[in-house]
C-alpha positions as CSV (number, residue, x, y, z in Angstrom):
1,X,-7.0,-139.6,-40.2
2,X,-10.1,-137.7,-40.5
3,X,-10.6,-134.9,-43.1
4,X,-11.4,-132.4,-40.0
5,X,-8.2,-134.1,-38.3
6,X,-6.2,-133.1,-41.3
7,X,-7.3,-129.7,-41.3
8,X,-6.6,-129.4,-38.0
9,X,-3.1,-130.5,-38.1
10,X,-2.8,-128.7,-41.5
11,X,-3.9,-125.4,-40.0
12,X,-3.6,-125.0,-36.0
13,X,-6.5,-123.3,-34.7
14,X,-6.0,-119.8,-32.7
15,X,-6.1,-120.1,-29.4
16,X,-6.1,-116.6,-28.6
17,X,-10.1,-116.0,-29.6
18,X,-10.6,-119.2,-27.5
19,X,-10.0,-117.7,-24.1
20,X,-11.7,-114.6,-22.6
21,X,-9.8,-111.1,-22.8
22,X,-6.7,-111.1,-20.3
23,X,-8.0,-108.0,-18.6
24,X,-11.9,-110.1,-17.9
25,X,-9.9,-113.2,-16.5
26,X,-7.3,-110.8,-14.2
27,X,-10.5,-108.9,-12.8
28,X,-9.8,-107.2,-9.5
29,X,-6.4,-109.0,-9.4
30,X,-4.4,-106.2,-11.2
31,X,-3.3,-105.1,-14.5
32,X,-2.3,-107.9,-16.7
33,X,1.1,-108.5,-18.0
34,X,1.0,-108.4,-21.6
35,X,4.1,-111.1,-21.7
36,X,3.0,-113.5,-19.7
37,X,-0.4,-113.4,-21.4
38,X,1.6,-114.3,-24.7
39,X,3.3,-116.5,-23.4
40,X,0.2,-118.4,-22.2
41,X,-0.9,-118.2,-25.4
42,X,1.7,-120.0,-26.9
43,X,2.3,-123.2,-24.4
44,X,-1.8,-123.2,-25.0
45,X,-0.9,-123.8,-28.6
46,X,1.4,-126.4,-28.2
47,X,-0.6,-128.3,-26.3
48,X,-3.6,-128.1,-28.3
49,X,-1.8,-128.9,-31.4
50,X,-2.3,-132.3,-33.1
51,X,1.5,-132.2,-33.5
52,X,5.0,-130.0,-32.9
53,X,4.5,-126.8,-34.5
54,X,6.9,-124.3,-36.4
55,X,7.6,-121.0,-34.8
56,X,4.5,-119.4,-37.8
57,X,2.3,-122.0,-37.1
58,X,2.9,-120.9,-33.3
59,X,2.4,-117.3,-33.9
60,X,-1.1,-118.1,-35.9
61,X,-2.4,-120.3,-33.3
62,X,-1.8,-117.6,-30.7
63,X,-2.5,-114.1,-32.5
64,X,0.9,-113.4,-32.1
65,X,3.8,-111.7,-34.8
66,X,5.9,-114.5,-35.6
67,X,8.7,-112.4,-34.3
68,X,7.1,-112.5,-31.0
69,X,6.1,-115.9,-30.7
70,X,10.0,-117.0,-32.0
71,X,11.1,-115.1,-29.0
72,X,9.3,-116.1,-26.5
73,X,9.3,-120.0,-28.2
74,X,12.8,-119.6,-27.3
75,X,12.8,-118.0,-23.9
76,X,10.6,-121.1,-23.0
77,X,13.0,-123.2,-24.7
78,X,15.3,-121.9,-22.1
79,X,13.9,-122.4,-19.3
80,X,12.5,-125.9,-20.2
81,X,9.4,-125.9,-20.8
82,X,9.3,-126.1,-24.8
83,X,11.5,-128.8,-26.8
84,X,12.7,-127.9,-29.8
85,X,13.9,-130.2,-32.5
86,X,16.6,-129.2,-34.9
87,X,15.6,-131.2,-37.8
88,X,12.3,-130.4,-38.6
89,X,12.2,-126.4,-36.6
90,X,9.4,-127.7,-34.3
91,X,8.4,-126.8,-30.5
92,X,6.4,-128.7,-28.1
93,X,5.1,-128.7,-24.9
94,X,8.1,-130.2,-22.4
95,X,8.4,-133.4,-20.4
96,X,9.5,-130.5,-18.0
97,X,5.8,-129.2,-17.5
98,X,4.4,-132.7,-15.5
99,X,6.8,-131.5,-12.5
100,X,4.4,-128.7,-12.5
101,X,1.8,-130.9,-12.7
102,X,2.4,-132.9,-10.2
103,X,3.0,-129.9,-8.3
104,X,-0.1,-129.1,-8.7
105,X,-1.8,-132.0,-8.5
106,X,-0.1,-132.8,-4.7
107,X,-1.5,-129.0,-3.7
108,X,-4.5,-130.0,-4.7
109,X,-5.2,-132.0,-2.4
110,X,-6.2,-134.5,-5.4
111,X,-3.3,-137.1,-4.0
112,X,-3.9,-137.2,-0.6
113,X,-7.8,-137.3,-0.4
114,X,-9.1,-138.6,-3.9
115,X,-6.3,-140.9,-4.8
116,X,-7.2,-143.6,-1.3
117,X,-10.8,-143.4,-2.7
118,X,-10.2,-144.4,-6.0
119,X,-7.8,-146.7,-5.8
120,X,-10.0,-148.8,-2.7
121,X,-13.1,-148.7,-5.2
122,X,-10.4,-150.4,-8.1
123,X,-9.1,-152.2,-5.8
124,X,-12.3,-153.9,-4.3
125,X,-14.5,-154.0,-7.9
126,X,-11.6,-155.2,-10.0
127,X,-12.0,-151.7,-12.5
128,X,-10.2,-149.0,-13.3
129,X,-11.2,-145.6,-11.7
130,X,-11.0,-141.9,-13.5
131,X,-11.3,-138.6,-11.7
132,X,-12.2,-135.8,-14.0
133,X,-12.4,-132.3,-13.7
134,X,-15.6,-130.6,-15.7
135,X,-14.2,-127.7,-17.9
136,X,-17.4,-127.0,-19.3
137,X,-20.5,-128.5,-21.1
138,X,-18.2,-129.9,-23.3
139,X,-14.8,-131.1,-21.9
140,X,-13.8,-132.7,-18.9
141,X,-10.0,-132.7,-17.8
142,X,-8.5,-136.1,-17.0
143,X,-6.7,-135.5,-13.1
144,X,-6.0,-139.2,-12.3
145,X,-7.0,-142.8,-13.2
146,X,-5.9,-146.2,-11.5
147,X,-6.4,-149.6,-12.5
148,X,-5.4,-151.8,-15.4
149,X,-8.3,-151.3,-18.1
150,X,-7.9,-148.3,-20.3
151,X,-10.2,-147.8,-23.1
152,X,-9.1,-144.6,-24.7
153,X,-5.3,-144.7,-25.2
154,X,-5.3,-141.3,-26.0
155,X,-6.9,-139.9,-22.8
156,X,-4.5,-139.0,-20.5
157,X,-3.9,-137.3,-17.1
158,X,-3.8,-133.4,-17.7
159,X,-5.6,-133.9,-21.4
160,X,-8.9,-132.6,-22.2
161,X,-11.6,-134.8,-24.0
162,X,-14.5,-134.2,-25.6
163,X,-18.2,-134.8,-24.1
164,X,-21.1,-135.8,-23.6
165,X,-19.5,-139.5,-24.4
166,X,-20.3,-142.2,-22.4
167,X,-21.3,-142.4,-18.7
168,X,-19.2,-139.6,-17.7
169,X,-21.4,-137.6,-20.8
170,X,-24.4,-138.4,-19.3
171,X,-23.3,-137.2,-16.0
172,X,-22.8,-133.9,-17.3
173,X,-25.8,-133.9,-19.2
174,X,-27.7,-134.5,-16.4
175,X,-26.5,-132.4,-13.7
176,X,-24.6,-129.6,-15.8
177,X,-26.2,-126.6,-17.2
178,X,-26.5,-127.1,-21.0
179,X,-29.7,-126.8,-22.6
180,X,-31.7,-129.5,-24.6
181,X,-30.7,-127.8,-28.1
182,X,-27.1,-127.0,-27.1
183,X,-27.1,-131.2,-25.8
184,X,-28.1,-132.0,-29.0
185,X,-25.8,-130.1,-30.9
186,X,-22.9,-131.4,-28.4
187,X,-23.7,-134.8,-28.7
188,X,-23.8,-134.8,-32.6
189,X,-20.0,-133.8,-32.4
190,X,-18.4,-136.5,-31.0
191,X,-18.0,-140.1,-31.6
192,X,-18.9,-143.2,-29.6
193,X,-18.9,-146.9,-30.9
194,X,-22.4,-147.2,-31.3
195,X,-24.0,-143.5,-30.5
196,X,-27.4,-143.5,-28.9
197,X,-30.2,-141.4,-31.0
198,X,-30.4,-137.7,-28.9
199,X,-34.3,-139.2,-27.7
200,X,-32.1,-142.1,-26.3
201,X,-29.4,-139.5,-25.1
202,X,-32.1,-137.4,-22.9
203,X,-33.6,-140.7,-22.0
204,X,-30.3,-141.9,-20.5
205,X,-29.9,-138.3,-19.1
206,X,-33.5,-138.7,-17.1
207,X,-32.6,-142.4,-15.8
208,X,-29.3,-140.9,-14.2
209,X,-30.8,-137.6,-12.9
210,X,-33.0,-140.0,-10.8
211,X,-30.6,-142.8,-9.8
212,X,-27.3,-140.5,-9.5
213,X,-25.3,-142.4,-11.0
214,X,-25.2,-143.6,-15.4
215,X,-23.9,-146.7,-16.9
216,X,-22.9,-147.2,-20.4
217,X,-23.1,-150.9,-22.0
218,X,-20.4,-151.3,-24.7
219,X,-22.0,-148.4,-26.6
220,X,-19.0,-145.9,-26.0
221,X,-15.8,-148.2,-26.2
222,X,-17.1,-151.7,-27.8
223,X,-17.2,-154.9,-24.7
224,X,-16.4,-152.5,-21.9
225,X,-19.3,-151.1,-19.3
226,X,-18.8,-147.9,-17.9
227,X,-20.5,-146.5,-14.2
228,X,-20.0,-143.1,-13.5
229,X,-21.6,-140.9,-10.8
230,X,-21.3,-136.9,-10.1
231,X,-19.4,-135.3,-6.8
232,X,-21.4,-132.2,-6.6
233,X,-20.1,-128.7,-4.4
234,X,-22.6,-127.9,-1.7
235,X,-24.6,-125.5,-4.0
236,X,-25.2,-128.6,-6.3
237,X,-22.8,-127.4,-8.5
238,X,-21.2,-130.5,-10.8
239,X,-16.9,-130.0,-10.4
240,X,-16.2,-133.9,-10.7
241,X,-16.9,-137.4,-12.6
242,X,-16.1,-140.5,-11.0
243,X,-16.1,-142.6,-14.1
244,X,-15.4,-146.8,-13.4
245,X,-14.5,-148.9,-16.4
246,X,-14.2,-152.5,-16.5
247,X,-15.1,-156.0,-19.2
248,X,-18.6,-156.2,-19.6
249,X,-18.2,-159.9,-19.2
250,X,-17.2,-159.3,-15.7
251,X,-19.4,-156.8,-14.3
252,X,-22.9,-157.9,-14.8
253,X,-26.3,-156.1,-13.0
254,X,-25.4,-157.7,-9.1
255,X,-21.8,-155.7,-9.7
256,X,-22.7,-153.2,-11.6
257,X,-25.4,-152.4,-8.6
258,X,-22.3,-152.4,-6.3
259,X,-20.0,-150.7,-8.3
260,X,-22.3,-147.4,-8.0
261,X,-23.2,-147.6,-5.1
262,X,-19.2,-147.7,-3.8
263,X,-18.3,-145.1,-6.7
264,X,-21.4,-143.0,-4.7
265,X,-19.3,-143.2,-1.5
266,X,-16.4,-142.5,-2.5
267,X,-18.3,-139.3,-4.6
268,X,-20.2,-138.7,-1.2
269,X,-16.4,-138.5,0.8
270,X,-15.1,-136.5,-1.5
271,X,-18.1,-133.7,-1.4
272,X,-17.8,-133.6,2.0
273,X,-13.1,-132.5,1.7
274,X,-14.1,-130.5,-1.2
275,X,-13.5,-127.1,0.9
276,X,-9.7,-128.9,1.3
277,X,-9.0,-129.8,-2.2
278,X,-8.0,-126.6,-4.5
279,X,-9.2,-127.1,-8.2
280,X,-8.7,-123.8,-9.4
């Protein structure tokens, strides 16, 4: 484990200063309840944690009293959506939240409309296929993935990871908002097998601005290629990644042509059904 992995297991970060003020993301909606806000706070916690906390480690992550944080740690406890094991005093995050999940994910619209696409461009390429939500300049949520290759273990549906990495990074280089000095800061953050020099980064950046689509050659996750393309709102506004991964052995420029160009479709269809998908 890394030093800064340590330290972040040692010493969970707060979550509370990571999220704008309650009252700011309630707006015109209504006074906020200062319960449920906590509560947020807390399963926010668990979930970001490296590992199960203890009811202080909770209440530091979220700005809460520890009194607080023990009760409402317990009230979720209750009603399923926290675990808590006896012998070391930990909580986590629930198996019981992925029925939400999935709740959310089939009112999406996400099953119905993406999951056909994806799985028909896996299907006919012989690659796995990731949908991925943008959170920001720098994260991208992972909504659904078929096939059989995997290159990250530890990306999985309804995690956040870390960007620009890879194809998918290049994507939202190129058609997000972030700024040449905020890229450069970003891309010196994160790790990739062999990591491109930032003049290599923004030359990447260019080439995919201009074809639509970026692929990545091994450099990310060693022997695997990587094609990923943007589905872009009507205003131009980058919401997903289609990212394809598959051997590098089996995909060489012929597929790789014809790997963009269906994961470009299937992008293309699901622009068009994006005013029937909810991503909120």
């Amino acid at each position: 484990m890394s030093t800064r992995a340590a330290r972040m297991e040692a010493h969970p970060a707060p979550t509370a200063q990571m999220h704008s003020s309650s009252i700011t993301r309630i707006g015109a909606l209504g006074k906020p309840v200062g319960a449920v806000t906590a509560a947020a706070d807390v399963l926010r916690a668990l979930h970001t944690a490296l590992r199960p906390l203890n009811a202080s480690e909770v209440a530091r992550a979220a700005g809460l009293h520890r009194g607080t944080a023990y009760n409402i740690l317990r009230t979720l406890q209750a009603e399923r959506f926290v675990s808590y094991d006896e012998a070391t005093r930990t909580y986590a995050v629930s198996l019981h939240m992925l029925e939400l999940a999935h709740g959310a994910l089939r009112r999406s619209g996400l099953l119905d409309i993406a999951r056909p696409l994806v799985q028909a461009v896996a299907d006919g390429h012989g690659v796995s296929v990731y949908l991925s939500k943008v959170l920001g300049p720098s994260s991208l949520l992972l909504l659904d993935w078929v096939g059989g290759v995997r290159p990250d273990p530890h990306i999985t549906v309804g995690r956040p990871h870390p960007s620009p990495t890879g194809a998918s990074g290049i994507v939202l280089a190129a058609f997000g908002h972030s700024s040449e000095p905020e890229l450069e800061v970003l891309l010196s953050q994160v790790e990739w097998h062999q990591k491109p020099s930032f003049p290599e980064f923004q030359a990447r950046v260019k080439e995919a601005k201009q074809a639509g689509f970026a692929v990545d050659h091994g450099t990310l996750f060693r022997g695997l290629t990587l094609v990923s393309v943007p589905v872009l709102s009507p205003s131009w506004e980058l919401l997903l990644i289609l990212t394809a991964a598959g051997h590098s052995h089996d995909l060489d420029e012929h597929a790789v042509g014809a790997l963009s160009r269906a994961l470009q479709s299937a992008a293309s269809r699901l622009s068009d059904s994006l005013p029937l998908l909810r991503l909120g």
